[in-house]
Predicted model as a PDB file, atoms N, CA, C, CB and O in Angstrom, pLDDT in the B-factor column:
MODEL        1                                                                  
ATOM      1  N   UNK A   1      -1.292 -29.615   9.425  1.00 80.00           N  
ATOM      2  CA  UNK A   1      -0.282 -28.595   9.629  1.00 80.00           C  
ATOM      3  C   UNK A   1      -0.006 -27.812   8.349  1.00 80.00           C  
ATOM      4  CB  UNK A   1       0.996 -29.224  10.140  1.00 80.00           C  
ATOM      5  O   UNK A   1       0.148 -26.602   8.513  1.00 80.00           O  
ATOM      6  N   UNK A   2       0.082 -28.273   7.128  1.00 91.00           N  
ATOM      7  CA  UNK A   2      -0.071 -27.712   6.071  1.00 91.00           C  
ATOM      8  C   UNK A   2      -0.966 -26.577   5.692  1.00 91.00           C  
ATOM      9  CB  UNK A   2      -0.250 -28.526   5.484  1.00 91.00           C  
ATOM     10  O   UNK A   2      -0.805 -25.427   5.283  1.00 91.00           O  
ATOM     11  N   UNK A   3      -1.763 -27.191   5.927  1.00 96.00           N  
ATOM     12  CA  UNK A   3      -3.383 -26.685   5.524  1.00 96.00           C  
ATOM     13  C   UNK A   3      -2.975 -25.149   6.474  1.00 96.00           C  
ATOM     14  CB  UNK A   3      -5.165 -28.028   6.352  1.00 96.00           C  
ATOM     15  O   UNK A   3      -3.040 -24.060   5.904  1.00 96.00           O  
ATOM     16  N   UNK A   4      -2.538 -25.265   8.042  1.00 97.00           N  
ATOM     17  CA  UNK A   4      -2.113 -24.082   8.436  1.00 97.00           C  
ATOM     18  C   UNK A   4      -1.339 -22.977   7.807  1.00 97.00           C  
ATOM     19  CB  UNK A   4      -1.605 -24.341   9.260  1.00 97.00           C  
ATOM     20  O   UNK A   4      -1.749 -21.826   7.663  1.00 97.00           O  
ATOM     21  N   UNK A   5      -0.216 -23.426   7.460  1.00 97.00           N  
ATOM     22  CA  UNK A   5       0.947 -22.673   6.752  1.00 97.00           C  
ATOM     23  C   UNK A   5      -0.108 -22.182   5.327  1.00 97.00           C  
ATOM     24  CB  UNK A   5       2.602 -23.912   6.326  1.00 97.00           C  
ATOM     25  O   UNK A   5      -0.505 -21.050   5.051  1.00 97.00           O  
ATOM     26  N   UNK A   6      -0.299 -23.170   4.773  1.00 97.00           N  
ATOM     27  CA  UNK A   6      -0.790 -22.431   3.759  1.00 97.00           C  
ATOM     28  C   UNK A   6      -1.845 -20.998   3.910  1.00 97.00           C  
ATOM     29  CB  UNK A   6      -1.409 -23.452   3.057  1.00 97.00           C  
ATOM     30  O   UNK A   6      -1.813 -20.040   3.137  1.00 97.00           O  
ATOM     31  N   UNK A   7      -2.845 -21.152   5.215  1.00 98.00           N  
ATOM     32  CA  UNK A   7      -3.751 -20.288   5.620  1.00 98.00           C  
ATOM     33  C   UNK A   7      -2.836 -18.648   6.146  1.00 98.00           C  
ATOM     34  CB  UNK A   7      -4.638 -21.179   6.891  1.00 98.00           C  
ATOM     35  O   UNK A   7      -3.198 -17.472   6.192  1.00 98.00           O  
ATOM     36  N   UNK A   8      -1.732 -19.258   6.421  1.00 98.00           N  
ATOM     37  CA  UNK A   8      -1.190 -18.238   7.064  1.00 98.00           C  
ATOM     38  C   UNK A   8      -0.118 -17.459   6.188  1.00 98.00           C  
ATOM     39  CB  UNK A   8      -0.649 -18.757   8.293  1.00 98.00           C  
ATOM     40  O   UNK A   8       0.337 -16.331   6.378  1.00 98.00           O  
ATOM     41  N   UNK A   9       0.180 -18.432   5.108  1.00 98.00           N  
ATOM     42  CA  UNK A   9       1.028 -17.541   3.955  1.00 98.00           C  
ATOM     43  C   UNK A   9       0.065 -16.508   3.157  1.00 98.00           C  
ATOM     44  CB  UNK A   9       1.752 -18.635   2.720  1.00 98.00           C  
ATOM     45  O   UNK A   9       0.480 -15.481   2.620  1.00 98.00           O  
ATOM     46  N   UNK A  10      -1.505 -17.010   3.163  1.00 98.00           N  
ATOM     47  CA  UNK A  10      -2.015 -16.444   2.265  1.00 98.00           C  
ATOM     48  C   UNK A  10      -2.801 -15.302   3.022  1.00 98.00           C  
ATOM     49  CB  UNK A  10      -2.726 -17.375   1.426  1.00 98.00           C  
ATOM     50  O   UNK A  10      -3.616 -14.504   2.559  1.00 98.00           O  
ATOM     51  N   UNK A  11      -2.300 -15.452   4.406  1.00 98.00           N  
ATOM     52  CA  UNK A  11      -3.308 -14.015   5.185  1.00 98.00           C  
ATOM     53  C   UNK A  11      -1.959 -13.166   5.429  1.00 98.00           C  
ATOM     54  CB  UNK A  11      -4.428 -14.414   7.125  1.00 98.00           C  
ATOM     55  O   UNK A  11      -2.077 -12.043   5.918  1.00 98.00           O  
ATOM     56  N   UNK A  12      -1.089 -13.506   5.208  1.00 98.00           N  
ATOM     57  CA  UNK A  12       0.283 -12.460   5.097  1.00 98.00           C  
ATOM     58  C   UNK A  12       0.630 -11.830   4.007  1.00 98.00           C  
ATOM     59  CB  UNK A  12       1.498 -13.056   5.333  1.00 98.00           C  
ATOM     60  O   UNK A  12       1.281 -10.788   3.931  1.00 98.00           O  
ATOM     61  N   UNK A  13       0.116 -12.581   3.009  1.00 98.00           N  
ATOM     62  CA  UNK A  13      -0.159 -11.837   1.539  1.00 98.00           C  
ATOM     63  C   UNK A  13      -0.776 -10.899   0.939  1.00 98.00           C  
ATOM     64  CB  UNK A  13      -0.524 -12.354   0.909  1.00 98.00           C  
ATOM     65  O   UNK A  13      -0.587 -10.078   0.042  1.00 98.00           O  
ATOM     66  N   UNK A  14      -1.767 -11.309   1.845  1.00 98.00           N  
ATOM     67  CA  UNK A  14      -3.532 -10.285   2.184  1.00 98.00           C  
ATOM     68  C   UNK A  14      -2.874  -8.934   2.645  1.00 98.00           C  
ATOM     69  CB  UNK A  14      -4.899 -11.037   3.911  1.00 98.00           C  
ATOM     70  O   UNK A  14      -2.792  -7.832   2.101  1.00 98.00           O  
ATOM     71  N   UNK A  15      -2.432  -9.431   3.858  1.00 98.00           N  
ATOM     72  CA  UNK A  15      -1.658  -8.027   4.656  1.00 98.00           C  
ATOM     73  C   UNK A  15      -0.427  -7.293   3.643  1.00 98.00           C  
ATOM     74  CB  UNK A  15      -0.714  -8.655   6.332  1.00 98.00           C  
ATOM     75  O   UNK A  15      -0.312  -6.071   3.725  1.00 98.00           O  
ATOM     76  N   UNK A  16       0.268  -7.878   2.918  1.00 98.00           N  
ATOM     77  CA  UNK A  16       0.968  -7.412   2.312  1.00 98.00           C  
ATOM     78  C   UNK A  16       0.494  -6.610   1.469  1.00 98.00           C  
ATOM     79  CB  UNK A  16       1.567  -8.092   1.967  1.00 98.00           C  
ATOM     80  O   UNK A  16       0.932  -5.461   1.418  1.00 98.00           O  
ATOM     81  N   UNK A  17      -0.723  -7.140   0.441  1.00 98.00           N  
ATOM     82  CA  UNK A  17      -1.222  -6.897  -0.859  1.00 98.00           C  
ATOM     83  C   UNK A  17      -1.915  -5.234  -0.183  1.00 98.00           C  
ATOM     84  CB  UNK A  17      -2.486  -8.379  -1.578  1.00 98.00           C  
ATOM     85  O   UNK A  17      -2.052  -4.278  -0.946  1.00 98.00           O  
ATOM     86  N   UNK A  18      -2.206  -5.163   1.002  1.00 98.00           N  
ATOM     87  CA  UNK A  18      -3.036  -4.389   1.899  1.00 98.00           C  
ATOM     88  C   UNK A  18      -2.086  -2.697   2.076  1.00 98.00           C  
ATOM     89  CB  UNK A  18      -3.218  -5.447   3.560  1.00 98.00           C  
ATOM     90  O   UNK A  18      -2.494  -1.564   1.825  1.00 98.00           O  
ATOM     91  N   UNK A  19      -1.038  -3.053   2.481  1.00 98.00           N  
ATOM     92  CA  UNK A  19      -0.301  -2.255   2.829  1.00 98.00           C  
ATOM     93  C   UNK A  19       0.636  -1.795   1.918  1.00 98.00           C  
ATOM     94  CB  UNK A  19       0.128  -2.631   3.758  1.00 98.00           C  
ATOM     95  O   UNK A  19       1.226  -0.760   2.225  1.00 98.00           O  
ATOM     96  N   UNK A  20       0.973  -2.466   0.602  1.00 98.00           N  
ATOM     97  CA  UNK A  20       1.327  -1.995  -0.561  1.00 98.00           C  
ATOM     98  C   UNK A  20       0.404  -0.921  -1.351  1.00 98.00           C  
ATOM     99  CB  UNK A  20       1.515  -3.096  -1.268  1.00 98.00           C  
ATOM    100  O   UNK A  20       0.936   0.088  -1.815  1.00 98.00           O  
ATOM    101  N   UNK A  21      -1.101  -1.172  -1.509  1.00 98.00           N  
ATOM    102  CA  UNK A  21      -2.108  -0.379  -1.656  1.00 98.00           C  
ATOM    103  C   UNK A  21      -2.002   0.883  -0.737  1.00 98.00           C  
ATOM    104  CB  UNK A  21      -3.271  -1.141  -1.448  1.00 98.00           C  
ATOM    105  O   UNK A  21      -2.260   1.998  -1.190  1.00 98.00           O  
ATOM    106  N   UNK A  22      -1.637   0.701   0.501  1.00 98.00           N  
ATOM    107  CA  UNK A  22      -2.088   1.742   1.274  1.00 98.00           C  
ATOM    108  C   UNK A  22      -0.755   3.355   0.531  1.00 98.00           C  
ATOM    109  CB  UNK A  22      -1.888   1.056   3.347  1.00 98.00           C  
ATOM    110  O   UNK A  22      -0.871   4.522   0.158  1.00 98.00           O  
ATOM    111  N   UNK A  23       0.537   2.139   0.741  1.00 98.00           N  
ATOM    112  CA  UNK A  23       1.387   3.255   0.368  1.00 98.00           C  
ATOM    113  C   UNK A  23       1.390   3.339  -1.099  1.00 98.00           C  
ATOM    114  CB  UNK A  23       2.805   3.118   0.908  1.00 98.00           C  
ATOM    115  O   UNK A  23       1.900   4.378  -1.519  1.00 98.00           O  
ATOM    116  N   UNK A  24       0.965   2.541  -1.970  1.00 98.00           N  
ATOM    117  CA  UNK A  24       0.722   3.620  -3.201  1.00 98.00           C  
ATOM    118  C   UNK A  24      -0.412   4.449  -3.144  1.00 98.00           C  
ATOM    119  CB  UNK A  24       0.567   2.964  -4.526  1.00 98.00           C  
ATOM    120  O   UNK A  24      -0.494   5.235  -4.088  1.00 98.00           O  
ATOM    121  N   UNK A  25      -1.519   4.510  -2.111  1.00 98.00           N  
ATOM    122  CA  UNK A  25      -2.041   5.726  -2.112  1.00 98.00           C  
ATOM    123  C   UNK A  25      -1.573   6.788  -1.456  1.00 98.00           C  
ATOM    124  CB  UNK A  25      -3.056   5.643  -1.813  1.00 98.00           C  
ATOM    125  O   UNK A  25      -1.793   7.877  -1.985  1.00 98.00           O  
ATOM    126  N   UNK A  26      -0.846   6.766  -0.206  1.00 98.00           N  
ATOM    127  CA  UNK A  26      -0.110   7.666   0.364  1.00 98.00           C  
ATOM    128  C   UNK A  26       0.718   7.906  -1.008  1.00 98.00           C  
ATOM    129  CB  UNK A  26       0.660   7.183   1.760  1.00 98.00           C  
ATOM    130  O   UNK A  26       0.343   8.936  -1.568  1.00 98.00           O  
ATOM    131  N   UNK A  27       1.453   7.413  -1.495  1.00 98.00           N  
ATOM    132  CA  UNK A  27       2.541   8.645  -3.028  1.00 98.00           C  
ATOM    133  C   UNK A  27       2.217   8.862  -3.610  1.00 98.00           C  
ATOM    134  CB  UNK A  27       3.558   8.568  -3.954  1.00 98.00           C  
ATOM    135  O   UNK A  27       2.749   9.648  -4.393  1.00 98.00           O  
ATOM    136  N   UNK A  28       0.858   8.294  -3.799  1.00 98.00           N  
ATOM    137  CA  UNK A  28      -0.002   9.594  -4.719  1.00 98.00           C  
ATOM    138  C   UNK A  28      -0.552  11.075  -4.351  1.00 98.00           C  
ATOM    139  CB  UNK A  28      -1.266   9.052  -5.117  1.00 98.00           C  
ATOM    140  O   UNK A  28      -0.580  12.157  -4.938  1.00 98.00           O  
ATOM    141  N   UNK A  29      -0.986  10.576  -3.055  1.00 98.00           N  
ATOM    142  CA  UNK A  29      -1.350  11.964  -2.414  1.00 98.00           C  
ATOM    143  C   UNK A  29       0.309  12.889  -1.572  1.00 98.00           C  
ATOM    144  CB  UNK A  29      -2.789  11.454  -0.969  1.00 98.00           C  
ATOM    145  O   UNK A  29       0.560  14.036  -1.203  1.00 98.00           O  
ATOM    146  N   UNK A  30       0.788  12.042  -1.595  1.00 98.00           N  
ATOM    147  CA  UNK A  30       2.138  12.846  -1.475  1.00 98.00           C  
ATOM    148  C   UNK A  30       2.795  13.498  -2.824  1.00 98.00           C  
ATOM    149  CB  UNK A  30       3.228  11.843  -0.883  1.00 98.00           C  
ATOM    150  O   UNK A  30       3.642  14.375  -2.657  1.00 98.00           O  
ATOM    151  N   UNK A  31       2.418  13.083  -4.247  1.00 97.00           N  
ATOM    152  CA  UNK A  31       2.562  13.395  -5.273  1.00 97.00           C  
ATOM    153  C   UNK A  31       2.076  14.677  -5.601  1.00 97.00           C  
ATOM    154  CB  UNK A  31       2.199  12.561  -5.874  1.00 97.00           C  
ATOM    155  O   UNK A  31       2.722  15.642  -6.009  1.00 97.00           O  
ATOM    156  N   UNK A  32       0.548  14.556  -5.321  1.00 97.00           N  
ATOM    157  CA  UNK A  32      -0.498  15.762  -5.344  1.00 97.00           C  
ATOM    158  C   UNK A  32       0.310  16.517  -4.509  1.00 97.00           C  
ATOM    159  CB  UNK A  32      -2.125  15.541  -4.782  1.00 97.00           C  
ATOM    160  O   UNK A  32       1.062  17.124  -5.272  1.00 97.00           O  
ATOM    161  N   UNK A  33       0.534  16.772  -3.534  1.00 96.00           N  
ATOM    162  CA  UNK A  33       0.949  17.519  -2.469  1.00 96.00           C  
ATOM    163  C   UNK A  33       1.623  18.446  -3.255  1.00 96.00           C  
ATOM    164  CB  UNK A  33       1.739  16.834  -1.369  1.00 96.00           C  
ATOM    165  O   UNK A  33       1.257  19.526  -3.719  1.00 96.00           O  
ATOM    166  N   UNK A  34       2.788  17.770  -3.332  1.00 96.00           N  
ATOM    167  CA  UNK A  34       4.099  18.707  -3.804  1.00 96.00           C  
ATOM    168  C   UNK A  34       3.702  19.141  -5.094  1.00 96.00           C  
ATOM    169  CB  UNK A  34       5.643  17.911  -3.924  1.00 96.00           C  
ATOM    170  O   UNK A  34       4.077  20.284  -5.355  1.00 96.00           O  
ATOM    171  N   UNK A  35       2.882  18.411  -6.209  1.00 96.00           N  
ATOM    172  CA  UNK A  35       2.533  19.456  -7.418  1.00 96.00           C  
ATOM    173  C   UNK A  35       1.301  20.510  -7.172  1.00 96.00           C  
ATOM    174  CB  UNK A  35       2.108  18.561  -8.774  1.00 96.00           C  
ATOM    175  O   UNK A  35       0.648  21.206  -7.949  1.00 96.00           O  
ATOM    176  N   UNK A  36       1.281  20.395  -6.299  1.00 95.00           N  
ATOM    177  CA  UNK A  36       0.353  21.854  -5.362  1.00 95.00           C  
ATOM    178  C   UNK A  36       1.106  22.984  -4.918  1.00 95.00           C  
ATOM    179  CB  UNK A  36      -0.342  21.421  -3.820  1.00 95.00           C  
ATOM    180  O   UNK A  36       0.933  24.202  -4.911  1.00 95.00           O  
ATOM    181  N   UNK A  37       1.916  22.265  -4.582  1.00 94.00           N  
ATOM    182  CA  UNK A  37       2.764  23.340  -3.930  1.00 94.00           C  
ATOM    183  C   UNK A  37       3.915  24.044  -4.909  1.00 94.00           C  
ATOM    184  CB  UNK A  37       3.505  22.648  -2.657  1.00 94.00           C  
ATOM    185  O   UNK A  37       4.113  25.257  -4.844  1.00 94.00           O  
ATOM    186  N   UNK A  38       4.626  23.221  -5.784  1.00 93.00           N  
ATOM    187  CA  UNK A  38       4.976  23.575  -7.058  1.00 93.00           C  
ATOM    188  C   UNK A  38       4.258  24.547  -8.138  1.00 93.00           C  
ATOM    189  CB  UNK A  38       5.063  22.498  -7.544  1.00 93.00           C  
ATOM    190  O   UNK A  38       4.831  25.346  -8.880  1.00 93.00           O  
ATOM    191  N   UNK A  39       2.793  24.275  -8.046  1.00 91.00           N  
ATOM    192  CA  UNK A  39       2.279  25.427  -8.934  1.00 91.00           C  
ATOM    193  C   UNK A  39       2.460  26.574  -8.806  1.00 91.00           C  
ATOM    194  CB  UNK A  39       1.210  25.518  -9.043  1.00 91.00           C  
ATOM    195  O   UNK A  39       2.405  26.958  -7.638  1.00 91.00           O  
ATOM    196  N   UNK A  40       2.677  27.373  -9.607  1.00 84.00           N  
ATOM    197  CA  UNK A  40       2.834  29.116  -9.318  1.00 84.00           C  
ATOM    198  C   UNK A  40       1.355  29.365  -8.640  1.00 84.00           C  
ATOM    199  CB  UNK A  40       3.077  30.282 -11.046  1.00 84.00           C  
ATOM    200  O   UNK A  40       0.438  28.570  -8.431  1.00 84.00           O  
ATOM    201  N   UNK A  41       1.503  31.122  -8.314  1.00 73.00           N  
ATOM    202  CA  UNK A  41       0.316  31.432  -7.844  1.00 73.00           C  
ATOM    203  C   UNK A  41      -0.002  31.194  -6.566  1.00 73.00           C  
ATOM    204  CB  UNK A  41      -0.482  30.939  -8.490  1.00 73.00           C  
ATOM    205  O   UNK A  41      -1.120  31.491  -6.142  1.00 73.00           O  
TER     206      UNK A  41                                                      
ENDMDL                                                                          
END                                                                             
């Protein structure tokens, strides 16, 4: 039963580690965005 929990803390971590990545790439490209749109011209 252990051996479970442990499998399953560390594939929720995965998912975590996953979706933290995702949205620091989304605010980056949300970053870009707006200093696009900020530029003159």
């Amino acid at each position: 039963m252990a051996t479970d929990e442990k499998q399953d803390r560390e594939h929720l971590l995965g998912m975590v580690q996953t979706l933290q990545a995702g949205n620091a790439a989304l605010a980056s490209r949300a970053q870009a965005a707006e200093d696009e749109v900020a530029r003159p011209g």
